[in-house]
Biopython code that builds the backbone (N, CA, C, O; Angstrom):
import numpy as np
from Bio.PDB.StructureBuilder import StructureBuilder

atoms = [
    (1, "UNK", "N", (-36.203, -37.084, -45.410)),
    (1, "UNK", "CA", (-37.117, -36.104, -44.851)),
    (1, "UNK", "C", (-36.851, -35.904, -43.361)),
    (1, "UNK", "O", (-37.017, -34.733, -43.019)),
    (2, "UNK", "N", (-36.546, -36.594, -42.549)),
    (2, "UNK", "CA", (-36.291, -36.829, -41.460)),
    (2, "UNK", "C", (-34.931, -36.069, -40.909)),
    (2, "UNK", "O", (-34.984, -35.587, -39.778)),
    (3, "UNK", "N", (-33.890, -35.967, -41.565)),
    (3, "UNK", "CA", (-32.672, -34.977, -41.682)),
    (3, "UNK", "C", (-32.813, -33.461, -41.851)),
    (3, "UNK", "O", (-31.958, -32.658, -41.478)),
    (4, "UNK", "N", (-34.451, -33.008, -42.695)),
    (4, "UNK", "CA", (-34.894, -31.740, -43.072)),
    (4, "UNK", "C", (-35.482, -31.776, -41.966)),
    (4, "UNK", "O", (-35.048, -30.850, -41.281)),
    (5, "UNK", "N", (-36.198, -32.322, -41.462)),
    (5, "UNK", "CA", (-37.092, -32.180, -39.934)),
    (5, "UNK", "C", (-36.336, -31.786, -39.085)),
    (5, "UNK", "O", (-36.402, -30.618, -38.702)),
    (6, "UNK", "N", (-35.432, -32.662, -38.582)),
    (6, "UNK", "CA", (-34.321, -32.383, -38.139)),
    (6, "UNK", "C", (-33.799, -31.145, -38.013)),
    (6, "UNK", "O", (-33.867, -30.341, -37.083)),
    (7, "UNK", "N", (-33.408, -31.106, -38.786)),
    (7, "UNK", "CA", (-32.264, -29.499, -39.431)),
    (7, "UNK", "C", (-33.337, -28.624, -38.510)),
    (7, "UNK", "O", (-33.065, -28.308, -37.352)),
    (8, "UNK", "N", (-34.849, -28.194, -39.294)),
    (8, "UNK", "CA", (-35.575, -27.032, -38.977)),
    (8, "UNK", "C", (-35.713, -26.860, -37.708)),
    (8, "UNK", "O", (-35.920, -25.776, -37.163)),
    (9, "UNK", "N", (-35.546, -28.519, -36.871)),
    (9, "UNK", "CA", (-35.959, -28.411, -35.263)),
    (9, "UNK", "C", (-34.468, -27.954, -34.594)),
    (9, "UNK", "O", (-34.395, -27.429, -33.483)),
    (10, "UNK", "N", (-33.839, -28.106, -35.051)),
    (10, "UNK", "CA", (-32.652, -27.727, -34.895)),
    (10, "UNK", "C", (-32.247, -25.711, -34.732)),
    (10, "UNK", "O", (-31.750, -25.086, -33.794)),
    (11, "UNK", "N", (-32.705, -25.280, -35.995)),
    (11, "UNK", "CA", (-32.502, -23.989, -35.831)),
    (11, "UNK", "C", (-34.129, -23.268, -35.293)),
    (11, "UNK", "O", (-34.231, -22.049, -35.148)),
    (12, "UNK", "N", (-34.905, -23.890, -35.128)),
    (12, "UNK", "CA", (-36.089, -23.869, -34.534)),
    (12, "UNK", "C", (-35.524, -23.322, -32.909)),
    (12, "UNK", "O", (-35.607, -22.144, -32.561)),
    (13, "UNK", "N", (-34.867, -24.586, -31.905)),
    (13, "UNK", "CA", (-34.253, -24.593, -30.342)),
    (13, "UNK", "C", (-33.114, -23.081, -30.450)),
    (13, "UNK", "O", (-33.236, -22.032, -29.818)),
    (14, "UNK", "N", (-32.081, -23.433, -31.429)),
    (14, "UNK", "CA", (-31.241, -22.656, -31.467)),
    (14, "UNK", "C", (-31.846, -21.057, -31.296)),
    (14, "UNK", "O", (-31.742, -20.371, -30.280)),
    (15, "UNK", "N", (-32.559, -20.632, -32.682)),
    (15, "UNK", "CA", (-32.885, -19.254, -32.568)),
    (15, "UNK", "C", (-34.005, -18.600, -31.757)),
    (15, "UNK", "O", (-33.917, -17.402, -31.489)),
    (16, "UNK", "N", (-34.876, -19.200, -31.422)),
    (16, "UNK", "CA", (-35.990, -19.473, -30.506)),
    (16, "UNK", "C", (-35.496, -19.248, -29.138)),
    (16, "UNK", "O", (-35.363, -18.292, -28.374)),
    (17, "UNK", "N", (-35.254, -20.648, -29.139)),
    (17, "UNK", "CA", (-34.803, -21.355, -27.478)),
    (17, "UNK", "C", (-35.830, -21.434, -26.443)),
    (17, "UNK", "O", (-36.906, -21.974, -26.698)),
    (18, "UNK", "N", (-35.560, -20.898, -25.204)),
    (18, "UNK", "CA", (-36.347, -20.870, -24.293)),
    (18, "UNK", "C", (-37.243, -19.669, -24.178)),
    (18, "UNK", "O", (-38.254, -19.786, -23.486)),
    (19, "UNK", "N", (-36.989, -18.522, -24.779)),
    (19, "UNK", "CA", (-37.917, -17.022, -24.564)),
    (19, "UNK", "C", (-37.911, -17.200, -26.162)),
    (19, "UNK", "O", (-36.939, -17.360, -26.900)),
    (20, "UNK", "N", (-39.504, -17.115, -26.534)),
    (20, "UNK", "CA", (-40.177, -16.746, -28.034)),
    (20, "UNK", "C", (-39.393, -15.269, -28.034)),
    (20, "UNK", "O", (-38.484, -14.691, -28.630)),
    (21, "UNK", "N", (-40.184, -15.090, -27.156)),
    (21, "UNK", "CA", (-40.570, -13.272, -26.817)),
    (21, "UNK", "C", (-39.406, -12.662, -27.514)),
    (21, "UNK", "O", (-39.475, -11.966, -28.527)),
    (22, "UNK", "N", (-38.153, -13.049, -26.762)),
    (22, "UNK", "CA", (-36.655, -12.384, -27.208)),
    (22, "UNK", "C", (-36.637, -12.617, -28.664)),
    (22, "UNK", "O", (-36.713, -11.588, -29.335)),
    (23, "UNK", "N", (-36.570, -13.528, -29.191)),
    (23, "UNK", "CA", (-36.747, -13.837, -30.503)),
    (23, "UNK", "C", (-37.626, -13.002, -31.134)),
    (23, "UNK", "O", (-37.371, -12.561, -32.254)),
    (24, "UNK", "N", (-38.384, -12.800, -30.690)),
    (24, "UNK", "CA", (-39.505, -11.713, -31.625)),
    (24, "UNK", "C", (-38.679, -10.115, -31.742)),
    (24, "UNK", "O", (-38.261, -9.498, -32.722)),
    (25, "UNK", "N", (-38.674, -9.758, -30.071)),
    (25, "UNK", "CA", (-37.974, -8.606, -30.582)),
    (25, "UNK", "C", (-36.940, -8.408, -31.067)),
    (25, "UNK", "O", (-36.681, -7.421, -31.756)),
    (26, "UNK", "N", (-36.073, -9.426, -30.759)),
    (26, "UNK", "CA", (-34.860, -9.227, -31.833)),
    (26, "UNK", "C", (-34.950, -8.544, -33.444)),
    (26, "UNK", "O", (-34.509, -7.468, -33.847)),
    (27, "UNK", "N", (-35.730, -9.666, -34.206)),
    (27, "UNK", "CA", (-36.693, -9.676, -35.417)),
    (27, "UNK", "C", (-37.242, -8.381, -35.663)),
    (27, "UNK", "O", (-37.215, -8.063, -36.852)),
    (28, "UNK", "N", (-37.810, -7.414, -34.757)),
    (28, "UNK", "CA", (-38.617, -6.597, -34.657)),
    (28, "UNK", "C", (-37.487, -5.499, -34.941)),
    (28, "UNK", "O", (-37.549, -4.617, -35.797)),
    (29, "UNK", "N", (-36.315, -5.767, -33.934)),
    (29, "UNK", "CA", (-35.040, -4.687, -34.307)),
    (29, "UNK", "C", (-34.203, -4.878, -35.019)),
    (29, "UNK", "O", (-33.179, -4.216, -34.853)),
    (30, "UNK", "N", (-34.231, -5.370, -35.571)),
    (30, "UNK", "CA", (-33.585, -6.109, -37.065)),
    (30, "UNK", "C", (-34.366, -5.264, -38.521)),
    (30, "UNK", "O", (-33.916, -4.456, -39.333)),
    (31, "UNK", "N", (-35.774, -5.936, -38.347)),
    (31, "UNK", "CA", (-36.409, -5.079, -39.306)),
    (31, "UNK", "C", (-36.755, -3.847, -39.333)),
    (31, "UNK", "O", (-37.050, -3.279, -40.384)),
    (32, "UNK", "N", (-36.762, -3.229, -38.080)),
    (32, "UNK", "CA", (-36.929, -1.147, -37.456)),
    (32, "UNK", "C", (-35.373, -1.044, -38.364)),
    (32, "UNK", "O", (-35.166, -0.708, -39.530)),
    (33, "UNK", "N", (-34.647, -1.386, -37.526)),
    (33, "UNK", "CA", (-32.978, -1.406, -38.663)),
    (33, "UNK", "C", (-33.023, -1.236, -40.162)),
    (33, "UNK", "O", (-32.521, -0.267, -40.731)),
    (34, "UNK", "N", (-33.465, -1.932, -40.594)),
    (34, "UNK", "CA", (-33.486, -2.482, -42.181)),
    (34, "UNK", "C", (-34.266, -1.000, -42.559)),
    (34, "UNK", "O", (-33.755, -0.093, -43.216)),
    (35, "UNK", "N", (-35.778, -1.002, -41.906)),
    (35, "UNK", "CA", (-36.182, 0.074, -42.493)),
    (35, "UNK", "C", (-35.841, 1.426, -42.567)),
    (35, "UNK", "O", (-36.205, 2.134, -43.506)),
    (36, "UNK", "N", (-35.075, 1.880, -41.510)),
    (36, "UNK", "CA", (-34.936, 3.181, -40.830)),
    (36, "UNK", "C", (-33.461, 3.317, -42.620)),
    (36, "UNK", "O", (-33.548, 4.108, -43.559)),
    (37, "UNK", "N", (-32.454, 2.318, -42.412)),
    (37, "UNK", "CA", (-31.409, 2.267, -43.483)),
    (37, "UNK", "C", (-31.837, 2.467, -44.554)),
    (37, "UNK", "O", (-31.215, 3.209, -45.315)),
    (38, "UNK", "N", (-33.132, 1.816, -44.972)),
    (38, "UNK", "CA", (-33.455, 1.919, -46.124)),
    (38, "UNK", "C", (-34.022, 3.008, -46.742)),
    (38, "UNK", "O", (-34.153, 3.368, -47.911)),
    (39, "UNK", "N", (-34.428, 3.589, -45.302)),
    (39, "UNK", "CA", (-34.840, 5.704, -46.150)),
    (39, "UNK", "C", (-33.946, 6.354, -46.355)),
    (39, "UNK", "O", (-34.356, 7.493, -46.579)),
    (40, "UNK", "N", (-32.742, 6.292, -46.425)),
    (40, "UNK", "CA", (-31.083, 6.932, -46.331)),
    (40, "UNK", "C", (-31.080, 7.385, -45.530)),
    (40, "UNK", "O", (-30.916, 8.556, -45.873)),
    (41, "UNK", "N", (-31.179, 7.346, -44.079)),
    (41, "UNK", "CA", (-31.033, 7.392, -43.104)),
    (41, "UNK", "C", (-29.809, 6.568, -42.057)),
    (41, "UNK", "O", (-29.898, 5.347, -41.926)),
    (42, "UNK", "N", (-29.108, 7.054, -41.612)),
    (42, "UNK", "CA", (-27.962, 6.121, -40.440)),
    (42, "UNK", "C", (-28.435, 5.990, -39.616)),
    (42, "UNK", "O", (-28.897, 6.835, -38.849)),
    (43, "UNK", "N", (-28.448, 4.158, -39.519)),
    (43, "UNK", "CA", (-29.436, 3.321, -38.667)),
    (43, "UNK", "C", (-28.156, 2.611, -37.568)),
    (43, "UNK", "O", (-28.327, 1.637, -36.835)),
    (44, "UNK", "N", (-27.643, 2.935, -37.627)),
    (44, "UNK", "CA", (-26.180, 2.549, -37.113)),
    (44, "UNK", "C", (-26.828, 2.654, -35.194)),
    (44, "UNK", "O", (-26.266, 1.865, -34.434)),
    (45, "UNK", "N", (-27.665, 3.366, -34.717)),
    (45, "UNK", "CA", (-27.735, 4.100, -33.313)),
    (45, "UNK", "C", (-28.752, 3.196, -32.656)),
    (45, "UNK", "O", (-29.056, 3.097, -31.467)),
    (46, "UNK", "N", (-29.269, 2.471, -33.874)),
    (46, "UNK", "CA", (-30.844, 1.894, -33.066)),
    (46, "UNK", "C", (-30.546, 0.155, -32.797)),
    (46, "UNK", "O", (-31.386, -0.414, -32.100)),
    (47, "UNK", "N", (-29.656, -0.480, -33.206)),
    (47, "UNK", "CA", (-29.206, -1.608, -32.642)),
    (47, "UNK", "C", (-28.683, -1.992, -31.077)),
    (47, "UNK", "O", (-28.996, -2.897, -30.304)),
    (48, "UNK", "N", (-27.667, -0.779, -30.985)),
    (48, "UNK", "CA", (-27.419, -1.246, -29.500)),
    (48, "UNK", "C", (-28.425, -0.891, -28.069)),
    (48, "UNK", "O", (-28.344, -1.601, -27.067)),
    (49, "UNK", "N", (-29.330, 0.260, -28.144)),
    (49, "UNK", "CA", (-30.619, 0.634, -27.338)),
    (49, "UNK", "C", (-31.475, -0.398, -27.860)),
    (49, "UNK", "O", (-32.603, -0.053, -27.509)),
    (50, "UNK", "N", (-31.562, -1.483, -28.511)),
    (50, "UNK", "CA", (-33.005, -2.075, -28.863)),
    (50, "UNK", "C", (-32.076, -3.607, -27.953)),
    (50, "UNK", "O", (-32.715, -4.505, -27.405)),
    (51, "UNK", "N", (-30.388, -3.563, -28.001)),
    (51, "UNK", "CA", (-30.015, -5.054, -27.580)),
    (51, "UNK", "C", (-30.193, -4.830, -25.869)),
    (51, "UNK", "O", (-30.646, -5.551, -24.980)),
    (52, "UNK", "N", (-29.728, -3.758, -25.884)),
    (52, "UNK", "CA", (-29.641, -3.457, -24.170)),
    (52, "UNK", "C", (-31.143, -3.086, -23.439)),
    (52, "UNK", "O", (-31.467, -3.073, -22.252)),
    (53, "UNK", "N", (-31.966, -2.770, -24.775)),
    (53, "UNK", "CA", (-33.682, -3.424, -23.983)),
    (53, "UNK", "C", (-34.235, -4.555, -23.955)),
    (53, "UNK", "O", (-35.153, -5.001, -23.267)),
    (54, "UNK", "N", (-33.643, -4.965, -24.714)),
    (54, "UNK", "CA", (-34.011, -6.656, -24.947)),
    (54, "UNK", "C", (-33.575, -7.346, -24.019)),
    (54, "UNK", "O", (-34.112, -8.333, -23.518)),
    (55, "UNK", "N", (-32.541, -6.838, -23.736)),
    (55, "UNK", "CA", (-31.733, -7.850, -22.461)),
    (55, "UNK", "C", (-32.240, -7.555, -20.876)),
    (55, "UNK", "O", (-32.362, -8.345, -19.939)),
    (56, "UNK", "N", (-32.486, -6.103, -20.953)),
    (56, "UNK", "CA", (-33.408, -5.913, -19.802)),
    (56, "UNK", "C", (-34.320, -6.294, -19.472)),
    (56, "UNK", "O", (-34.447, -6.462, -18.259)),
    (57, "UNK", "N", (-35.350, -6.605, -20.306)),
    (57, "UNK", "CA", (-36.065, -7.247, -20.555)),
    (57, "UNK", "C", (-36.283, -8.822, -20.034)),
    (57, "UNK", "O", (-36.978, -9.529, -19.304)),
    (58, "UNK", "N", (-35.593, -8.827, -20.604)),
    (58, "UNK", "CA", (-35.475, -10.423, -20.753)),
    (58, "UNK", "C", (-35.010, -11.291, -19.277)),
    (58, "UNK", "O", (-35.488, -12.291, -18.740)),
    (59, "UNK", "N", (-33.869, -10.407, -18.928)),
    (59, "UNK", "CA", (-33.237, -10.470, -17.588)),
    (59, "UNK", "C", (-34.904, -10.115, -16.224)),
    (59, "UNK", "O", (-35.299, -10.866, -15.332)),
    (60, "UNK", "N", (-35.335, -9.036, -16.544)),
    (60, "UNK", "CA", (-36.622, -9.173, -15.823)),
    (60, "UNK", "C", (-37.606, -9.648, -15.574)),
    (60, "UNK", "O", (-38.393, -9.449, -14.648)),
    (61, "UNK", "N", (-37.624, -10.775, -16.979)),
    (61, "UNK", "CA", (-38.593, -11.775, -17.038)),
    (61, "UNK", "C", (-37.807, -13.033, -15.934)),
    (61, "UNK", "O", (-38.253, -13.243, -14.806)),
    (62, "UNK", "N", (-36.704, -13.709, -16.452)),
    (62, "UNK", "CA", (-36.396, -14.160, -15.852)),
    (62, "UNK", "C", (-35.982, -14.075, -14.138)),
    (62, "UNK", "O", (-35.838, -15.122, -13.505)),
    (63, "UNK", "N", (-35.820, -12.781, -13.507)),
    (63, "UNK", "CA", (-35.607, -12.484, -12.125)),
    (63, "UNK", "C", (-37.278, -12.536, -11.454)),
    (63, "UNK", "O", (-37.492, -12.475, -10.243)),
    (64, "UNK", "N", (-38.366, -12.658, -12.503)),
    (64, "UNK", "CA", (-39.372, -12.823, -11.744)),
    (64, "UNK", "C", (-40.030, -11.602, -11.143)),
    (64, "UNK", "O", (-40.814, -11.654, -10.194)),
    (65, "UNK", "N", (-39.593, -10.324, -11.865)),
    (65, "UNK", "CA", (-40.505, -9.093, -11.480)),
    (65, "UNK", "C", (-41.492, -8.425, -12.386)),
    (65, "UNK", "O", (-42.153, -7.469, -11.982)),
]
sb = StructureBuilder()
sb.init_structure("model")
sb.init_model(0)
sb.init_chain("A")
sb.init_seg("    ")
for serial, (resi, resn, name, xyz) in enumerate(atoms, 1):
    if name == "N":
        sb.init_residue(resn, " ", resi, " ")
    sb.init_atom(name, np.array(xyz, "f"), 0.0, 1.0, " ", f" {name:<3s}", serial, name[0])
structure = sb.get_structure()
């Protein structure tokens, strides 16, 4: 049991890490993705504007403004 604990705390740090937050929206543009594809729609456009807000983001949290 202790190896399964393990493991989960493991990809717990990894995908997580230090910002929840990023982690969430990632998740958030992952699944906008999934759905937008799944109406037959080309979802191909909404990944890289959701990575390059995320990172702005994220970068602004961390610079402290």
């Amino acid at each position: 049991m202790n190896a399964i604990v393990a493991f989960g705390k493991f990809w717990w740090d990894f995908v997580v890490g230090d910002d929840w937050r990023t982690a969430v929206l990632v998740v958030v543009a992952i699944v906008a993705t999934a759905a937008i594809a799944h109406s037959s729609v080309s979802a191909w456009w909404l990944m890289p504007p959701a990575v390059a807000g995320v990172l702005y983001l994220s970068l602004r949290r961390a610079a402290g403004r």
